[in-house]
N, C-alpha and C positions, 0 to 999 in steps of 0.2 A: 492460491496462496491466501491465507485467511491474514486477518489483522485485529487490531484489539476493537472490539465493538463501538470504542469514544471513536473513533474515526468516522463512523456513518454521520453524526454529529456535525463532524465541521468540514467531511469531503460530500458532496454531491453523490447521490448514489446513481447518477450519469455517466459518471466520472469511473465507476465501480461495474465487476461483472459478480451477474449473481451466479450462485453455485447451487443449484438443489440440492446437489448430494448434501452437500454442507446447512443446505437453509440458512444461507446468509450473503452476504457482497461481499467479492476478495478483490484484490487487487489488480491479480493477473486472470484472465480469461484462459479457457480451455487449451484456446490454439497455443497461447502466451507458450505456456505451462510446456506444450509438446513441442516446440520450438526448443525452449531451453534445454529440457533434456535432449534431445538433438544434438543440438550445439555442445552440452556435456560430450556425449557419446566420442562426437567426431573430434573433442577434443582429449580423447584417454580417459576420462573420469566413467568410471563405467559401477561405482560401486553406490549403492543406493543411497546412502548417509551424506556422502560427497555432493552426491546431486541433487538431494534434498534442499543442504545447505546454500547449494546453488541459486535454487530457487527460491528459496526464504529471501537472500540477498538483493535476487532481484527485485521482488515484491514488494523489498523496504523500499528499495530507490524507486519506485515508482511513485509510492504512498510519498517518500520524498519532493517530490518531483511533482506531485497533486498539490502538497503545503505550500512549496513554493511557490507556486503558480497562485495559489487561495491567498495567501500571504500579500502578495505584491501587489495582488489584486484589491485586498483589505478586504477580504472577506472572512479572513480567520486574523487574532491578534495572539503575539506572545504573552502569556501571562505569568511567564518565571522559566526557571534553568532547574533541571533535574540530572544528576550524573551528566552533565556536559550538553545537555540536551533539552532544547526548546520545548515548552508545554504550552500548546496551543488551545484556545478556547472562540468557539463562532465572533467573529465582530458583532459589538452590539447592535449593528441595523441588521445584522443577518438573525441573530438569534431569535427573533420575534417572527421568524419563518418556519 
């Protein structure tokens, strides 16, 4: 699962699995990925768009789930509301990293 490149920015690429195919860090890892379709599979979704969608979803909530964690931790801060949606930028003690 790929994500928008500001992310590397203010997630940890610890945090991140790298993809060669892709030459970048995604969210979800190899196994992630074949897990979920899995999980699709055994549960009727069997058409590729569908599963796709799947996994885009989950991918968000993970990168979610990274924010928040960075977040609470005060290592990323909100910097404004875009469509309903927080826009994060490194904390200033992180940024200088």
């Amino acid at each position: 699962m790929s994500h928008n490149p500001l992310v590397n920015r203010i997630i940890a690429a610890d945090d991140l699995h790298y993809d060669a195919r892709e030459g970048r860090f995604v969210s979800l890892s190899e196994k992630e990925v074949d897990e979920i379709i899995t999980k699709c599979l055994e549960n009727g979704l069997n058409e590729a768009a569908q599963i796709h969608k799947v996994v885009a979803w989950v991918g968000a909530l993970r990168i979610g789930q990274l924010l928040y964690r960075s977040f609470m931790a005060g290592q990323v801060r909100v910097t404004g509301i875009h469509d309903k949606e927080p826009l994060f930028a490194p904390s200033p003690l992180n940024e200088a990293s």
